[in-house]
N, C-alpha and C positions, 0 to 999 in steps of 0.2 A: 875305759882307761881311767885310775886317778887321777885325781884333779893335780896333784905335787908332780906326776910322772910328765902330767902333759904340758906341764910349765917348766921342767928341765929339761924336758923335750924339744921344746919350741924354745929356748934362752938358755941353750949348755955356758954361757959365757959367767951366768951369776955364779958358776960356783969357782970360777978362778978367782973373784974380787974379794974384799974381806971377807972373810969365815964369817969373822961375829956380824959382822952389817947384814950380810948375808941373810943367818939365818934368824938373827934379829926380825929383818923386816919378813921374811917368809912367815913367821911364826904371829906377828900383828896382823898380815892379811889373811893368814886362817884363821885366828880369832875372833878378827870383827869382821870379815864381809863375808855373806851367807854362799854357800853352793849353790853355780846356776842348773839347774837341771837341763837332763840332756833330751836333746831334742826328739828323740824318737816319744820319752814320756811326755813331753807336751803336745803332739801331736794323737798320742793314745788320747789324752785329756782332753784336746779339743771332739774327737768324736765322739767321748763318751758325754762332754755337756751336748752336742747337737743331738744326740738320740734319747736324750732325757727332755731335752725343751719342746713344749706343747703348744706355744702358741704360734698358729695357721694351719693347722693339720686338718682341720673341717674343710677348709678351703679346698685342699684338692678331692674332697669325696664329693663338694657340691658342684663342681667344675664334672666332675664325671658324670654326678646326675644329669646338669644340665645338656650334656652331649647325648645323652642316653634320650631324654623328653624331646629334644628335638627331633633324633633319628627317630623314634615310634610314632610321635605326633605330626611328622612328613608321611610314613607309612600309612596311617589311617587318613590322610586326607587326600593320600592318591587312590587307595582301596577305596574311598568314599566317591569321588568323582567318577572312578570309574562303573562303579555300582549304579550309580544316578545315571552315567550315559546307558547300561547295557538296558536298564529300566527304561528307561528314556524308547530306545530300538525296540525293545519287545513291543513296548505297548503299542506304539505306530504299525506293529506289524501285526499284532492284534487285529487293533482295529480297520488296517487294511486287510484282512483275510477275511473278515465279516463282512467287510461291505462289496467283497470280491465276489462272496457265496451267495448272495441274495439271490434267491430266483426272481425276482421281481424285475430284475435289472434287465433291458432291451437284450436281443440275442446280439447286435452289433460289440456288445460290449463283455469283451469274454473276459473271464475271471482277472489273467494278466493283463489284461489292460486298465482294467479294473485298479488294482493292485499296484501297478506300476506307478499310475497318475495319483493314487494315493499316498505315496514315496516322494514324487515330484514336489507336491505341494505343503510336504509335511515342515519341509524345513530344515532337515538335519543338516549335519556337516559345517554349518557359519561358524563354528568356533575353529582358530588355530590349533587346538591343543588337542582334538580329537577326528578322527577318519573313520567315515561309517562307508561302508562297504557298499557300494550297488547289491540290491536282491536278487537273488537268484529264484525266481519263481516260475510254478507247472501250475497249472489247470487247465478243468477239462469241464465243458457244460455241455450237458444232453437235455431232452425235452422234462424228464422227470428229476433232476439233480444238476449242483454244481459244487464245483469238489478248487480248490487252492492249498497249495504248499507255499514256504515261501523260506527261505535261509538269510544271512546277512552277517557281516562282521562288524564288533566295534572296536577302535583303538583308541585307546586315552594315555596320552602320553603325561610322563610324572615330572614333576614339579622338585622332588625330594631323590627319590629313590634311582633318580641318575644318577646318584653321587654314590651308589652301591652299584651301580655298571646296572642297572635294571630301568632301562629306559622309558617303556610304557607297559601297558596292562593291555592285551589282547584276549578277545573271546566271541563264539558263536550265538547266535539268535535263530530260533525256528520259533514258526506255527503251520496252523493248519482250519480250517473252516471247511463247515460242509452243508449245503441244505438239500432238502428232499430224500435223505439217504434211508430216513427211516419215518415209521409210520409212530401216530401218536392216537390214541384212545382214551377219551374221556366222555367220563359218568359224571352230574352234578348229580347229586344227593340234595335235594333242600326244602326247607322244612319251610311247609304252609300251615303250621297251625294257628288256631285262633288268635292266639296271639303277636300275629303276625299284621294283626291289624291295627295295634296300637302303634300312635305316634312314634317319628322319628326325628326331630328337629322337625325343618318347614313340612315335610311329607309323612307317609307313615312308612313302615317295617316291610310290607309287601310292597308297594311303589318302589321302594330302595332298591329291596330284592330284583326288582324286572329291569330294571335300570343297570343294576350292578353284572348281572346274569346275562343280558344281552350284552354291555358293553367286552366282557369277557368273551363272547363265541365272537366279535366282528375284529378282536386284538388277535385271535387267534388265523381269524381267516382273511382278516383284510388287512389292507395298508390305508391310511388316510391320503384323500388327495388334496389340491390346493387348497380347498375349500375348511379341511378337515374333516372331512367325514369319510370317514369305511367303507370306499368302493372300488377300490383294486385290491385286488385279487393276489393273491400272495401264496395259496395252495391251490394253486391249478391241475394238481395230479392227485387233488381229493383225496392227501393220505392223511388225512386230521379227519377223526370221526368222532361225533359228541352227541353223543345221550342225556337224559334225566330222570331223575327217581324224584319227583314231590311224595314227604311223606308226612303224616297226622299221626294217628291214632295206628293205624297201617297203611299200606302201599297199595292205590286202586290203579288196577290195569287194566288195560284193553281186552277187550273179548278175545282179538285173532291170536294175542300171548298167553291167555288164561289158556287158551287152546292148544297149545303147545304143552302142555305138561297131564299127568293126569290127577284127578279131583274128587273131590265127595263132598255131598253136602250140598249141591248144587241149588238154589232158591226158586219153589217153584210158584213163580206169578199167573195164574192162570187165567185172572180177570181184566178184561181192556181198561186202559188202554193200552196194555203193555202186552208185548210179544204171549206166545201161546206156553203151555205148561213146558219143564224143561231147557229152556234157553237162560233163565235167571236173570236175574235183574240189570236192566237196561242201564251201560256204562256204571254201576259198579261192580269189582271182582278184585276181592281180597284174599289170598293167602292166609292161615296161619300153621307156618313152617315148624314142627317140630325142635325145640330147643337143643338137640343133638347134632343140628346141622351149623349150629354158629360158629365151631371150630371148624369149618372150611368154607373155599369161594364157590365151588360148584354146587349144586344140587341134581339131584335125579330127574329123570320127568318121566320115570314110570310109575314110581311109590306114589299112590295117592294123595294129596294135601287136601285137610278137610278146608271147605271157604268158609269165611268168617262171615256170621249171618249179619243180615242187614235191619239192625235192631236199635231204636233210642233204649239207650237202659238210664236214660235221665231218672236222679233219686231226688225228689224235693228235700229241703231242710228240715223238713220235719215229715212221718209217717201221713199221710192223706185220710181225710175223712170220708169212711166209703158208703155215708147215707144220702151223698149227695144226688140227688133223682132227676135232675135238670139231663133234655134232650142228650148233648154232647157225652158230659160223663157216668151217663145212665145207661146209654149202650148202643148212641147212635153217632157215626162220625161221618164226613164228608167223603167224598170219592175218588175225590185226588189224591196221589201219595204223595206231589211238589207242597202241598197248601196245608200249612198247620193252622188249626184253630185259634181263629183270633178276633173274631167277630161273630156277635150275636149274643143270645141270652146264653149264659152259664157255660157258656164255653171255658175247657181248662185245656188248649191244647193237647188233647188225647192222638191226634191225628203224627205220624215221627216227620218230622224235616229231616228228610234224607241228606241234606246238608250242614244238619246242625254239628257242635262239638260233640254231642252223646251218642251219634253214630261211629262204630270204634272203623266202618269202612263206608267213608262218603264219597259225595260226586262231587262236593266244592260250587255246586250250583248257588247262585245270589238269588234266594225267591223274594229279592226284593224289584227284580227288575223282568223282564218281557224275555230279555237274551236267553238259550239257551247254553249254558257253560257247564253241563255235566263232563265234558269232556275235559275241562280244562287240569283236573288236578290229573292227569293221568301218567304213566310211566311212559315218557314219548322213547322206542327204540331209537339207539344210535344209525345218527346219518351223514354223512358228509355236505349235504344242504344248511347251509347257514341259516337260509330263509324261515324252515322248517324248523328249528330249535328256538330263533327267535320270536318267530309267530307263538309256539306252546307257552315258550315264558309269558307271552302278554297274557295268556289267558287265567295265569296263577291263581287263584282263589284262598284268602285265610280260613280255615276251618278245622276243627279237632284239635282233641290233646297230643302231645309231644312221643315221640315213639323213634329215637333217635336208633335205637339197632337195630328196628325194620327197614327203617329205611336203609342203613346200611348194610342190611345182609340183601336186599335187592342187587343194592350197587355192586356188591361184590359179585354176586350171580350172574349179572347182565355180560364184567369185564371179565370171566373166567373161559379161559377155553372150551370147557365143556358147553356152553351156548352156540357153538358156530352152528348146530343145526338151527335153531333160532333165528338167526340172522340169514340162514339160507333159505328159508320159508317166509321172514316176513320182510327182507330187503332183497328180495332177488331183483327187481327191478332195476337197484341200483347196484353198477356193475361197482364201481369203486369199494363196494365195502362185502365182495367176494372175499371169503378165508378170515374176515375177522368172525368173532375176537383171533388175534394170533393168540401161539402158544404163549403161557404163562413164563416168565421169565424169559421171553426172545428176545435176545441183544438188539433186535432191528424196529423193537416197537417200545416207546414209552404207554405204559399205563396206568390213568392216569385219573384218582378219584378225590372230587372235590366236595366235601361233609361239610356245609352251614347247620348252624341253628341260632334261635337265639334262646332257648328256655334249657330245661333240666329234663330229663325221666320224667314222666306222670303216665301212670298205670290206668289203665282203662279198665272196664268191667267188659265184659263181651258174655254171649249167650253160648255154653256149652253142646256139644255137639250131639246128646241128645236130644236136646229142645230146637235145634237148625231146621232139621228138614224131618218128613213125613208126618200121616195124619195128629192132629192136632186133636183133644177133642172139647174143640170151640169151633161150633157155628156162623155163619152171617149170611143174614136176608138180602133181598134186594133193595132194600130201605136201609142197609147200613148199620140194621141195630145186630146185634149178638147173643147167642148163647151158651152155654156149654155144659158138658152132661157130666153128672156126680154118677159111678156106679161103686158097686162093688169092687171094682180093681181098677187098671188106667193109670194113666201117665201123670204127673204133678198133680200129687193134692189131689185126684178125682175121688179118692178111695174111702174118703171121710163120712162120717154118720149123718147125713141129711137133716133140720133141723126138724122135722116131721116125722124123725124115725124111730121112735123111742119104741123098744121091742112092746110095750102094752097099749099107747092108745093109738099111735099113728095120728097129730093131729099137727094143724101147723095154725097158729093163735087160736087154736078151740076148734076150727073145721078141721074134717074126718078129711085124710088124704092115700091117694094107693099109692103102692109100692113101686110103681112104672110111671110117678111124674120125675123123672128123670133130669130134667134140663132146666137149669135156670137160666132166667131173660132177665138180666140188669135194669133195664130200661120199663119193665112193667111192675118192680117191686116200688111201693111209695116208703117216702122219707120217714114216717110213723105210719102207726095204725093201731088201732084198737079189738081186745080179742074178740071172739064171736058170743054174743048178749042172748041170742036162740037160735032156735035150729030155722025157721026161715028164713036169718041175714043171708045175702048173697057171698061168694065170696069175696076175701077181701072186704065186705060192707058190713060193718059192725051196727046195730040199733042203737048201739051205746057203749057207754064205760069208757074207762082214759085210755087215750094213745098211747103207745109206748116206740118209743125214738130206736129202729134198728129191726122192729119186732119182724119173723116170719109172714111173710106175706103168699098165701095161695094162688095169688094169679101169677106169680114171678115162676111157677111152679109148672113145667106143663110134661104131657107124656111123651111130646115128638116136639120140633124145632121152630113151632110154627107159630105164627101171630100176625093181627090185623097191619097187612102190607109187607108181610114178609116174602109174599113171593115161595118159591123153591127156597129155600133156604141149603146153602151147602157147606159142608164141614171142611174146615181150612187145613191146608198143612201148614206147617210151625211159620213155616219161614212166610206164609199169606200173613198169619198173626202180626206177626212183626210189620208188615208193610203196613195194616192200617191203623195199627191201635200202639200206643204206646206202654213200654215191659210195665210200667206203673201205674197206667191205666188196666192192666190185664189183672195186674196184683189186687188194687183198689176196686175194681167194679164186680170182675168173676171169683173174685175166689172170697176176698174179707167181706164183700156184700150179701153173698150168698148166705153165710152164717155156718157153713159146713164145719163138722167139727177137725179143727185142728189149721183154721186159715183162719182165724183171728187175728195173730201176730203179723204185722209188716212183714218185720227183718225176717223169719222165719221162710214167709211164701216168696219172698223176693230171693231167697240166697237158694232157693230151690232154684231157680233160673238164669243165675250169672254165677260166673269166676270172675276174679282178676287175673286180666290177662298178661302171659309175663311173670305174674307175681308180684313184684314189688321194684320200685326205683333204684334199688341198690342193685336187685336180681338183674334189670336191664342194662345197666353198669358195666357188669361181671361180659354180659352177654357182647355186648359194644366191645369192649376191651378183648376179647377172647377172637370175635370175626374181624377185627381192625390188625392184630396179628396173626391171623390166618392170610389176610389181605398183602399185608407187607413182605411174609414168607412167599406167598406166588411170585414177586415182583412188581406188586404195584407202588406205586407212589402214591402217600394219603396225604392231602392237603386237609389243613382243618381251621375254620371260620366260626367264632362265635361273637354275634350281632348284641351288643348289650351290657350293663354294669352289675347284673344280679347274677349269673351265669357260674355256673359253678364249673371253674374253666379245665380239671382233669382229667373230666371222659374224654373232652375234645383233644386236649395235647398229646395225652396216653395215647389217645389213636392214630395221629400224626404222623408222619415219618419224621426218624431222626434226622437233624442237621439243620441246618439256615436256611429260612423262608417257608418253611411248610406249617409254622402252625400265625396263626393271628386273629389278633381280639378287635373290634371295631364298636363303639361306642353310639356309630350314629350312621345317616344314610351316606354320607361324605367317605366314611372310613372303610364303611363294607364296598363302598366302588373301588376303594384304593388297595384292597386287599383283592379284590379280584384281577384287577387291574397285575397286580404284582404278581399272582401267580402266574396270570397270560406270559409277559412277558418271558415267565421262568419256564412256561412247559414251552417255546417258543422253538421251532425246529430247528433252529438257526443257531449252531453252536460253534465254539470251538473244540479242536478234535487235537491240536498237539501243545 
C-alpha cells in the first residue's frame, strides 16, 4: 500500500483541517523523512545476510566428526575386547585338548576329566563384562589312542555399542586333540664324513652329532621324569619307527639288506682271514645306483646294481717315484687289510685303510684302537626300539668325503612303499613294524625324513666296473710280494712292448732275454744298475760301467710267478687287488716300474682305473635336488640341517619341505641339539586336529 494512502487511511480527519496546513506539512514530511521499508523486505534481508555470513560454519562439521570418532572408536574397542576374550577361550581350549590327548596320562584320568579341570583352574569368567560358557566336551581313550572335542561360548558385553541397541558380542570356540591316531616314520640321513671330526666349540662335530641324534629318538619316544631324564614312555603302541642312513662317500649296509636286492660286482676275498670266495667283503657293502633312479623314492630289487669296489684310490700331490726298491713299495706288503703301513724301513703305506677317506665305501672302523667298529657306520633298518637306534648312533664314526645325494636317495628308498618286503624279511621279529613302510601319501602315517650335513658335494674317484671284480692279471706269493704279467693282449696296460722286446736284439741292459719271461716282480728289480760289460756277468751283475737310475733289470723278469719265498703264488681278482695294495701303489710299482711301453705317465695309467664318481659337485646338486622332490611328491616330509658357517646352504633348503620349521642352519654343537630338538617336538604325535 502507499505510504500517502496509508496515512489517509489511518487519519481521514487531516483532510477536513486547513487545506494549505494540510498539505503544507504532508509535503515537508515527504520531503525530509526517508521511507520505512516494509517489513516483509527486511525480513527477506535478514535471511539473505544470515545465509551469506560465514563465521561458525566449521563448527558444526567438527561437532559431526566428533560424534562420528566416537561412535567408530567405541565400535573397535568392543570388537577388540571381544577379539581378546574369544582368543583368550580358544587358546585355554587348546591347550586343554592337548593336555586331554596325552597318552601318557594314567587310565583314571579320561580325557574329560582331563579337560574339565583344565577349565577349572584356568581362570576365565572373573571379569563382570564377559560370560564364558561351561565346555561341552566328548572323549574317548582306548589302549592305542585318545581322541577330545571340546566347544564353549564367549560373551563380551559392550561398553559403546549399547547405545546402538547392540548389547554384546557373542561367538563359539571349538578344538580338537588326538594321540596315537596315526603312525610316524623316520629316516635320519646323517653325514659321518671326515670332517665330522673337526672341533665344534668345547666338543667336536661327531660328539654333537650322537648327542643331538640321540636326544632326538628319546623326545620322540619318551617323556622326562622327575629327575629329567627320558624314561617314560609315551609310545607304547610302537607307532613311531625310526631308521638311519650314515653317509660318506656312499652308504655301507649290512649284508642281510645288500641281500635283499639283486647285485654285481660282488668282491671276491678269498684269502684268511676273511670269509671264503663270494661272500665279499666283511661289513662293507655299497651300492652304486644308476643316476636314472634319482628322480624317484622306490628302487627295484631285481635289476642288478653293480657294488662299489672296496678300493683306496688315494692320489699324492704330486706323481710317485716308481724306483723306489725298499721291502713295502717294491712289492711286498703286510697281511692285514685293517693295518696300513706305518712302521719300518721305507714303508709308504701301500697297504688301503679300509677306513680311510679315499675309500669311496668304508666301515668307519678307528684302526687306532683294539674295538671293533666296522659295524658302526652302517644303514641301521627302521625299528621302533629306541634302545637300538641310540645304541647305532654311539657307534658313529667320521670318515670319507661328502656325498650328500647317496645318502639321500638311500633315505628315500628305505621310507617308500615299495620296501615293505624289506621290512617283512628283516623285521619280522618285530610285530609293531608289520605293513611298514605304509603306503606313500597315507593320510594315517607322517613320513618323515631328517638330511644333516655339515660340508658341500665332493666328488669321489671310485674304480669302474670293469676293474671290480674277476681275474686280475696281478699275482701274489705267500710272502706278500707281487707280480703281474705283460702279454700280448689283457686287461690295463698289459698289452705294451716289454722293455726287452725290440723285434732285433731281444736284450734287456745287454743280457739276451726269451719271449716267455712274461711277468714282472717289483720287488726283485733294483733302484739302478749297470748294463751287461760281457757275456759271463750274471744276470743283473754287471763287471762294470755306470748305473743307470730306472734301467731294465733281468731278474725283475721271470717266465712263471715265482720267486725265492713265494710259495704257490696265485693270481688275484681285481677286487683281491684292491684289498691289499693301494690303486697308487698298483700305478707306481706294476706298471711305471716295469718300463712297459706306454705306463710311463702317472695320470695316464692311473685314469685307466678310476672315474669320478657322480661326476662332479654341481652334477650331485642337480641329483640331491631332483630325489628331494621326488621325496616330497610321495608325501614325505624333508627336514633339512646344516651344521656349520662355510656350508653352502641351497642344496639343503632346496631339499627341504616348504613352510616354518623344516629347514635350519646351526653354527656349533648347542644349535644342532636345538635343531633337532625342534624338529622332535614338530613331528610329535600329539597334535591338534580342529
Amino acid at each position: 500500500m502507499p505510504y500517502f494512502c496509508l496515512i489517509l487511511c489511518l487519519n481521514p480527519m487531516s483532510m477536513l483541517g486547513n487545506y494549505g496546513w494540510g498539505a503544507a506539512a504532508m509535503d515537508s514530511d515527504m520531503l525530509i523523512k526517508p521511507a520505512k521499508r516494509p517489513v516483509s523486505a527486511r525480513v527477506v534481508r535478514k535471511f539473505s545476510d544470515f545465509r551469506s555470513e560465514e563465521d561458525g560454519g566449521v563448527t558444526i562439521f567438527v561437532v559431526m566428526l566428533f560424534v562420528l570418532m566416537i561412535m567408530f572408536g567405541g565400535i573397535a574397542v568392543d570388537v577388540m575386547r571381544y577379539e581378546w576374550r574369544r582368543v583368550t577361550l580358544q587358546e585355554t581350549m587348546d591347550r586343554a585338548m592337548l593336555a586331554a590327548a596325552n597318552l601318557v596320562l594314567p587310565p583314571n584320568q579320561t580325557p574329560v576329566s582331563v579337560a574339565q579341570n583344565w577349565f577349572d583352574v584356568a581362570g576365565l569368567g572373573d571379569e563382570l563384562t564377559v560370560d564364558y560358557s561351561a565346555p561341552t566336551l566328548q572323549g574317548e581313550a582306548t589302549s592305542s589312542s585318545r581322541t577330545i572335542v571340546g566347544t564353549a561360548r564367549v560373551r563380551s558385553y559392550n561398553h559403546f555399542m549399547h547405545l546402538l541397541d547392540i548389547p554384546y558380542f557373542e561367538g563359539p570356540v571349538a578344538s580338537g586333540a588326538q594321540q596315537g591316531v596315526s603312525k610316524i616314520e623316520v629316516i635320519l640321513v646323517l653325514d659321518v664324513t671326515g670332517s665330522m671330526s673337526e672341533p665344534s666349540g668345547t666338543t667336536t662335530k661327531i660328539a654333537a652329532l650322537r648327542t643331538a641324534a640321540r636326544n632326538f629318538v628319546n623326545i620322540l619316544k619318551f617323556n622326562r621324569d622327575a629327575s629329567g631324564n627320558y624314561t617314560i614312555p609315551k609310545d607304547p603302541n610302537n607307532l613311531i619307527s625310526i631308521g638311519m642312513v650314515p653317509y660318506a662317500s656312499n652308504v655301507n649296509i649290512p649284508r642281510n639288506l645288500r641281500d635283499q636286492f639283486a647285485f654285481s660286482h660282488l668282491a671276491n676275498w678269498a684269502v684268511a682271514p676273511v670269509p671264503a670266495a663270494g661272500t665279499g667283503v666283511p661289513n662293507i657293502n655299497c651300492f652304486e645306483f644308476p643316476v636314472s633312479s634319482w628322480n624317484q623314492t622306490g628302487m627295484s630289487r631285481t635289476t642288478p646294481f653293480p657294488m662299489a669296489a672296496v678300493a683306496d684310490t688315494y692320489r699324492p700331490n704330486s706323481p710317485p717315484n716308481p724306483t723306489v726298491t725298499t721291502s713295502s713299495s717294491g712289492g711286498r706288503v703286510v697281511l692285514s687289510f685293517r693295518s696300513p703301513l706305518n712302521t719300518g724301513t721305507g714303508t709308504t703305506g701301500s697297504v688301503p685303510n679300509m677306513a680311510g677317506n679315499d675309500v669311496i665305501c668304508n666301515h668307519g672302523d678307528n684302526l687306532s684302537t683294539s674295538t671293533n667298529e666296522t659295524t658302526g657306520n652302517m644303514v641301521l633298518m627302521p625299528t621302533t626300539v629306541a634302545s637300538t637306534v641310540t645304541n647305532q648312533i654311539a657307534l658313529l664314526q667320521p670318515r670319507g668325503r661328502t656325498s650328500i645325494a647317496v645318502g639321500m636317495r638311500w633315505g628315500t628308498l628305505l621310507m617308500d612303499e615299495t620296501a615293505r618286503p624289506i621290512y617283512s624279511a628283516l623285521r619280522s621279529g618285530e610285530a609293531a613294524m608289520a605293513g611298514r613302510p605304509t603306503d606313500n601319501n597315507d593320510p594315517e602315517t607322517r613320513k618323515i625324513i631328517v638330511l644333516m650335513t655339515d660340508g658341500d658335494h665332493v666328488a669321489s674317484d671310485h674304480i669302474p666296473d670293469v676293474y671290480k671284480t674277476g681275474l686280475s692279471p696281478i699275482w701274489r706269493g705267500a710272502d706278500g710280494n707281487f707280480a703281474i704279467r705283460y702279454t700280448s693282449g689283457g686287461s690295463a696296460l698289459t698289452g705294451g712292448t716289454r722293455p726287452f722286446m725290440p723285434t732285433t736284439t731281444n736284450t734287456c741292459s745287454g743280457w739276451p732275454m726269451t719271449s716267455n719271461r712274461e711277468y714282472f716282480i717289483p720287488h726283485l728289480k733294483a733302484n739302478s744298475l749297470a748294463p751287461r760289460n760281457r757275456a759271463s756277468d750274471p744276470e743283473g751283475q754287471s763287471s762294470g760301467g755306470t748305473a743307470v737310475t730306472g734301467a731294465c733289470d733281468p731278474r725283475a723278469w721271470q717266465a712263471t710267478p715265482t720267486w725265492t719265498g713265494s710259495g704257490t703264488a696265485r693270481q688275484l681278482d681285481w677286487s683281491e687287488v684292491w684289498r691289499f695294495v693301494r690303486l697308487d701303489w698298483v700305478v707306481q710299482q706294476l706298471y711305471m716300474r716295469s718300463g712297459v711301453q706306454g705306463t710311463s705317465n702317472y695320470t695316464t695309467v692311473r685314469n685307466e682305473f678310476v672315474d669320478p664318481y657322480l661326476v662332479n659337485d654341481a652334477y650331485m646338486d642337480a641329483l640331491l635336488n631332483t630325489n628331494c622332490t621326488a621325496a616330497k611328491n610321495a608325501g614325505f616330509e624333508v627336514f633339512g640341517i646344516i651344521l656349520g658357517d662355510s656350508v653352502i646352504e641351497d642344496p639343503i633348503r632346496n631339499c627341504a619341505s616348504p613352510g616354518t620349521g623344516y629347514y635350519y642352519r646351526a653354527f656349533n654343537g648347542a644349535e644342532l641339539n636345538s635343531a633337532f630338538e625342534q624338529i622332535a617336538v614338530l613331528v610329535s604325535p600329539l597334535k591338534l586336529t580342529q
